[in-house]
C-alpha positions in Angstrom: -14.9 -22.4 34.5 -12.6 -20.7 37.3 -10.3 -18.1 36.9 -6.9 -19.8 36.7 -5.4 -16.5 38.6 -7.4 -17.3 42.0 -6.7 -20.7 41.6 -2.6 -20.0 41.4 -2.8 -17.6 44.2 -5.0 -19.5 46.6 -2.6 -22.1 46.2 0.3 -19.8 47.6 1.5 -18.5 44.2 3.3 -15.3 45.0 3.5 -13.5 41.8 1.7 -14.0 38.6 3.8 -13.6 35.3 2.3 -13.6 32.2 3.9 -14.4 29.5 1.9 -12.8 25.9 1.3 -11.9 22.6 -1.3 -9.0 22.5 -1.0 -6.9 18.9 -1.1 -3.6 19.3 -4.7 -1.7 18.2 -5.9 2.0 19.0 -6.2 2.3 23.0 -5.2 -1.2 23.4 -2.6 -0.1 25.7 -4.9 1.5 28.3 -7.4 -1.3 28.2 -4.8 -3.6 28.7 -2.9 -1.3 32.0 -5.7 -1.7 33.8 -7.2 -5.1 33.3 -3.2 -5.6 34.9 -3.7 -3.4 37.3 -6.7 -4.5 39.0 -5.8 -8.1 38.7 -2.5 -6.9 41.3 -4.7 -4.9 43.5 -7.3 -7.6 43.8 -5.0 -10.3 44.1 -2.3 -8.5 46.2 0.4 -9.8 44.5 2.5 -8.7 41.8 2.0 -8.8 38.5 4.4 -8.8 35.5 3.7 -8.5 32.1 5.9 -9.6 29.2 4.7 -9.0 25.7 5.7 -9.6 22.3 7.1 -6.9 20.2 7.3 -6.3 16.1 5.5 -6.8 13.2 4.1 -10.1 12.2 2.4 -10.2 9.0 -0.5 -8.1 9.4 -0.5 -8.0 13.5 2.1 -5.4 15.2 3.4 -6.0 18.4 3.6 -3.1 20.7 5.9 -5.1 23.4 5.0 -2.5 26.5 6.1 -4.8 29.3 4.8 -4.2 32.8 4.9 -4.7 36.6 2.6 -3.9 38.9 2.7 -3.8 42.6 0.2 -5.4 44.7 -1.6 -2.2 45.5 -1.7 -1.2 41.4 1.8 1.2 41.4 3.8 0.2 38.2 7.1 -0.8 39.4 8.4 -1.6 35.5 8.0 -0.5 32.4 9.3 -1.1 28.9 9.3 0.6 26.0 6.8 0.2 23.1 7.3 -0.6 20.0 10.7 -1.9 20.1 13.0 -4.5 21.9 13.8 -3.5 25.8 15.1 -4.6 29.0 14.0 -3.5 32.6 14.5 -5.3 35.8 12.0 -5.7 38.8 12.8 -6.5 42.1 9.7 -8.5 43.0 11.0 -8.1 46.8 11.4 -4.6 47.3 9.1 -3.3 44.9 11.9 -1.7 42.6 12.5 -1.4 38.9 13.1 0.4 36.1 10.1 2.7 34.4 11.0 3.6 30.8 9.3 7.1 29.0 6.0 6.5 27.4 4.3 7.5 24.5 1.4 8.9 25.7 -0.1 10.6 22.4 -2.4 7.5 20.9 -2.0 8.7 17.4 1.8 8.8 18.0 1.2 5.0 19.2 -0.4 4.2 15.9 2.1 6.1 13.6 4.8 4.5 15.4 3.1 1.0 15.2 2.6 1.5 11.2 6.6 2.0 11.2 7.5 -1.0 12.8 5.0 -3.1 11.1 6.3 -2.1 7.9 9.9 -2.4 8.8 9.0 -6.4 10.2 7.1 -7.2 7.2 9.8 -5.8 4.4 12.7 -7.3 6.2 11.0 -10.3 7.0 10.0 -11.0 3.2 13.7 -10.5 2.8 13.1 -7.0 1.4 15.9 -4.4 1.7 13.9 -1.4 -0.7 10.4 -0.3 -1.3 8.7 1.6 -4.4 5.6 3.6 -4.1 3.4 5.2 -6.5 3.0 9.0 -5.5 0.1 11.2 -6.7 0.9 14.0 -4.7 -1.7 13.3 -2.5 -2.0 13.1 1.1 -2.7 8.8 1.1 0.9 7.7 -1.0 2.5 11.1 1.0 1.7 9.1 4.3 3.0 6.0 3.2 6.0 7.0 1.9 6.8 8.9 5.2 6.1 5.7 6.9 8.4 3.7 4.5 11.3 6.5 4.8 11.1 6.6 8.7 11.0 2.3 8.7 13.6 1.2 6.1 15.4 4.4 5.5 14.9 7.5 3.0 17.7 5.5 1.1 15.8 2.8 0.4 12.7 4.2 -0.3 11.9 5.3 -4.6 8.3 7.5 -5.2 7.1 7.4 -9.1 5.3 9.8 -10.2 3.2 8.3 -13.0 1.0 11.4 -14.2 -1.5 10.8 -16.4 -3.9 12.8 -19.2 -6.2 14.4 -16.3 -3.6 14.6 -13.9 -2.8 18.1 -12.8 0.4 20.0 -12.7 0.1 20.7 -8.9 0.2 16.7 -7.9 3.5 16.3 -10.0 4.8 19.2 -7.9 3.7 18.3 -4.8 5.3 14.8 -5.4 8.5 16.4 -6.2 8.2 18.4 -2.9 7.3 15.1 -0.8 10.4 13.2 -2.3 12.6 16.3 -1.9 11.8 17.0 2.0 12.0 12.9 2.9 15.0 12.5 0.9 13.6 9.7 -1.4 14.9 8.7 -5.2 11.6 9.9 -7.7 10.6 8.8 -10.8 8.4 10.6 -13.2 6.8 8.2 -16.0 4.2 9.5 -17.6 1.8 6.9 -18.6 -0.3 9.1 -21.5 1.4 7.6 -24.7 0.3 3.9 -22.7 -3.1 5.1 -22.2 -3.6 6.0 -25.7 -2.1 2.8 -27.0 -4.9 0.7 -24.7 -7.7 3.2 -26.6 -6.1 2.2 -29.7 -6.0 -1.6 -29.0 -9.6 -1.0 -27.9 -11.1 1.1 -30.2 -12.9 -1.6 -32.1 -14.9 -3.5 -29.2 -15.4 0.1 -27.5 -16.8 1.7 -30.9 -19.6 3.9 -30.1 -19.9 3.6 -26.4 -19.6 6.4 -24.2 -16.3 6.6 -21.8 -16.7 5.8 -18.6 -15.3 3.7 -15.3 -13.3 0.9 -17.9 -11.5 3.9 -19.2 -10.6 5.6 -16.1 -9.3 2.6 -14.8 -7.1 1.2 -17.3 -5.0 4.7 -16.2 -5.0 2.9 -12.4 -4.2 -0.5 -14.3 -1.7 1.0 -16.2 0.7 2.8 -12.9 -0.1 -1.0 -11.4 1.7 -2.4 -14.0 4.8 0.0 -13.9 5.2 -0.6 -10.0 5.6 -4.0 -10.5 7.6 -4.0 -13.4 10.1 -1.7 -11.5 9.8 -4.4 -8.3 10.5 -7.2 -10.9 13.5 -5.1 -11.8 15.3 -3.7 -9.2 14.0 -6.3 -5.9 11.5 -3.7 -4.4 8.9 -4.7 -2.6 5.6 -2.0 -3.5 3.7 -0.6 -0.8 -0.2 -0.3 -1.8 -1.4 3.7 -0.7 -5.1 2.7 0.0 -6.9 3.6 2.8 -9.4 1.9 5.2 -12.0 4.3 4.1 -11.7 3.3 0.3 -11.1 -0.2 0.6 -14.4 -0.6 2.8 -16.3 0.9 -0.2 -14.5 -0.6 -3.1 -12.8 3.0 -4.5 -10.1 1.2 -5.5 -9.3 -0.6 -8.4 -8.3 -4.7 -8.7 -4.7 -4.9 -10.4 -4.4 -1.2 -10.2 -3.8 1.0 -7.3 -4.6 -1.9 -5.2 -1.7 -4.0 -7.1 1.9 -4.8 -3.9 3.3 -6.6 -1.6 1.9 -4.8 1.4 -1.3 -2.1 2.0 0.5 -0.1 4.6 -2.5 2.4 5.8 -5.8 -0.1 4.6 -6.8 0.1 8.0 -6.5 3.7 8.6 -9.5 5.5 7.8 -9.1 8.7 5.5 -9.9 11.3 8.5 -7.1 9.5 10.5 -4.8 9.8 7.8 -4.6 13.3 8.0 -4.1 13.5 11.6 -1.3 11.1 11.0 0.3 12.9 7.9 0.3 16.1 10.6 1.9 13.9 13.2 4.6 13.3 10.5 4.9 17.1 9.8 5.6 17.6 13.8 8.8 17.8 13.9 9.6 19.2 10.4 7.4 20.0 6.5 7.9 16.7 5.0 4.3 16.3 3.8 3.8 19.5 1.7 0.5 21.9 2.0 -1.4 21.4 -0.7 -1.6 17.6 0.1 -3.6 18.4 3.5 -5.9 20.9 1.6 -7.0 19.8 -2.0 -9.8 17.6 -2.6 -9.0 14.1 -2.5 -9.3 13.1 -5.9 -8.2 9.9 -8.2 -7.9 12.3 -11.2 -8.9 9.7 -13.6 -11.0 12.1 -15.5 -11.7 15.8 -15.6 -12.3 17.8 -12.6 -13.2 15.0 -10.5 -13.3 14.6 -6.5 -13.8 12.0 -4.1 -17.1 13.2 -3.1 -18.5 13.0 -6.6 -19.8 9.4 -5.4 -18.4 9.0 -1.9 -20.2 10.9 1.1 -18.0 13.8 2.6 -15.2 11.7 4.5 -16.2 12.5 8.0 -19.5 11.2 7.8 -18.1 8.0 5.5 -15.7 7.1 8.3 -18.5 7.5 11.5 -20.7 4.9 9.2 -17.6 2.6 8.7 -16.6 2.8 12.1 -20.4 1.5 13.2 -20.8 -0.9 10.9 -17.5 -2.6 10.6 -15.2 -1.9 14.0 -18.9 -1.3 16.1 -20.9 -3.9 14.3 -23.7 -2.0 14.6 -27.1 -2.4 11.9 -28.2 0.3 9.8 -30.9 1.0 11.9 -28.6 1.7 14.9 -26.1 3.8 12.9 -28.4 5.8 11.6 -30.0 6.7 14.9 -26.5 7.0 16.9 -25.7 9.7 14.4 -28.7 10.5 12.8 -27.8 9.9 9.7 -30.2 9.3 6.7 -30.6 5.4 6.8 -30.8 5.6 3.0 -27.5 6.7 3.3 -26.2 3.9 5.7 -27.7 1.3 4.3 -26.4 2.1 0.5 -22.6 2.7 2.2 -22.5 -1.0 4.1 -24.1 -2.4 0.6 -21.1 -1.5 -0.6 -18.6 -2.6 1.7 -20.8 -6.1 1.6 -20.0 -6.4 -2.2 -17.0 -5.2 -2.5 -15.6 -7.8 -0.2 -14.4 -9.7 -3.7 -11.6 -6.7 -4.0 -10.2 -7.0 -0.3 -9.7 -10.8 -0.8 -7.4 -9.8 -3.4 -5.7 -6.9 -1.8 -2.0 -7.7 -0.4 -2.1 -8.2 3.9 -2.6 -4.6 5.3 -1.7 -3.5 8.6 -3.8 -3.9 11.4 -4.6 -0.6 14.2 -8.1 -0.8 15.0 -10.1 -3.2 16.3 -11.9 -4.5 13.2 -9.3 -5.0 10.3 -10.7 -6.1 7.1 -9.6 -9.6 6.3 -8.4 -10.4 10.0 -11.1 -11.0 11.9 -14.0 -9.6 9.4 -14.5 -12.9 7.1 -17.3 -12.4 4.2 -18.6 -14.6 2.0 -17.3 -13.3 -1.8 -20.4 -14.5 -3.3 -23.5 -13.1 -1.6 -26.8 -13.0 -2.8 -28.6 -11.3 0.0 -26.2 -8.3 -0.9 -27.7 -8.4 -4.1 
């Protein structure tokens, strides 16, 4: 095959113009500035680049149009992340160069907004409900939502539960009172104890355990979408990449909406975005950046009673999934126990089941779960 470029020039093309649709991902945009680049400097002629922008679905569109000058200098440049018009003068070399977002985690936050935005309006959405715990996952998400479709349209509920502690209510309260959001507290412990009634016969004698904890999940699922039958609100899902990878979520529960804003941002990136949303003023309250994640579906319990601390989660995640690297070469690139590796990608091979019934998540990274990453549900080698 020949490149199609040489081809157009040698015939006496005198500018290339390409014409795309390249989603956005973290550090896409420098990959892409100079593959552009050097195809101007080794071509000596210029190069524009015009590129879709918004949200489609899962894929975000970063837009970021370019021209480059036969000797690499950028003559044009658009905005990202939303609709703009520059002008090149392919003759003289002039044009207009809009500011930049530099700051990739800014890139990604602002690519999360617009993809939101696109996907509520598109689905001919005006208002959005999420479920707040009062922790730092659902405190991201609703920032997102407030900063795409407006604080105004944007309701938090507070569902709290029998092991739910006083703090989380609070620090919802706090969230919805710095973005400006309508909350809603319903307490879901007179429900909980009407399921333990209505299963008190079949669960006679058996010790409490994971069915218990998540009818509580099954149980806020149920009051989201009874409030989006209601009122037209389309619910945002607060999982993040992290969780969903290893199946700490739960099917028809905290996985139940019309859109998993942040299910491919792992959980050490959504702190470093939750702090990108606190830059310019405390919308995201304290405590939400410092307690132990927790589902608080029973007493006292954290995260890390069965997940690995979230640092080393996310490194083996990021190899396995994004990297596609085995076991074997995780473990050695971090040295890592590989009895630890291999028991954290067994679970993100059998938990593929939950993803396939998760709603479409956003995509930022290179290796999205469900676009791109296709796995067999039923999988005996897993087994």
């Amino acid at each position: 095959m020949g490149d199609p470029i040489t081809e157009l020039v040698g015939k006496g093309s005198g500018i290339v113009l390409n014409i795309s649709s390249s989603p956005y991902t973290l550090g896409k945009r420098a990959i892409r500035h100079d593959m552009l680049q050097a195809t101007a400097k080794r071509h000596q002629v210029p190069v524009v680049y015009v590129n879709q922008v918004g949200g489609n679905d899962s894929l975000i569109f970063d837009g970021s149009s370019v021209a480059f000058l036969p000797d690499g200098r950028v003559a044009a440049l658009a905005r990202s992340f939303e609709e703009d018009l520059v002008f090149f003068d392919s003759s003289t070399g002039a044009g207009d160069v809009r500011p930049q977002i530099t700051d990739e985690l800014e890139a990604a936050y602002r690519a999360l907004v617009v993809g939101t935005r696109d996907y509520v309006r598109k689905c001919g959405f005006r208002k959005v409900v999420i479920g707040l715990s009062g922790g730092i996952d659902s405190a991201l998400v609703a920032a997102i939502a407030t900063d795409a479709v407006g604080a105004e349209n944007v309701t938090g509920v507070a569902m709290p539960g029998p092991y739910s502690s006083e703090g989380s209510l609070r620090d919802a309260q706090a969230l919805a009172g710095n973005l400006g959001i309508q909350l809603l507290v319903l307490p879901i412990g007179d429900t909980f104890n009407s399921y333990h009634t209505a299963l008190e016969a079949p669960f006679a004698g058996l010790p409490s355990d994971v069915a218990e904890e998540n009818l509580q999940a099954r149980i806020r699922g149920n009051l989201l979408m009874a409030l989006s039958n209601k009122f037209g609100s389309l619910v945002l899902s607060t999982g993040n990449k992290s969780e969903m990878a290893v199946g700490y979520c739960t099917l028809y529960g905290d996985m139940a909406g019309g859109l998993a804003v942040i299910s491919d941002v792992p959980k050490t990136m959504v702190y470093e975005l939750a702090k990108f949303a606190n830059r310019s003023a405390l919308r995201i309250p304290e405590p939400s950046f410092t307690k132990a994640p927790s589902a608080e579906l029973r007493p006292n319990q954290t995260d890390q009673d069965s997940l690995p601390p979230y640092d080393v989660l996310d490194r083996i995640l990021k190899g396995y999934v994004e990297d596609l690297l085995s076991p074997e070469e995780i473990a050695e690139r971090y040295n890592s126990p590989i009895a630890l590796v291999r028991s954290v990608a067994l679970q993100v091979d059998r938990n593929e089941y939950k993803r396939k019934q998760a709603p479409p998540g956003l995509k930022v990274t290179s290796k999205a779960f469900s676009v791109g990453r296709r796995f067999p549900l039923a999988q005996k080698f897993a087994i």
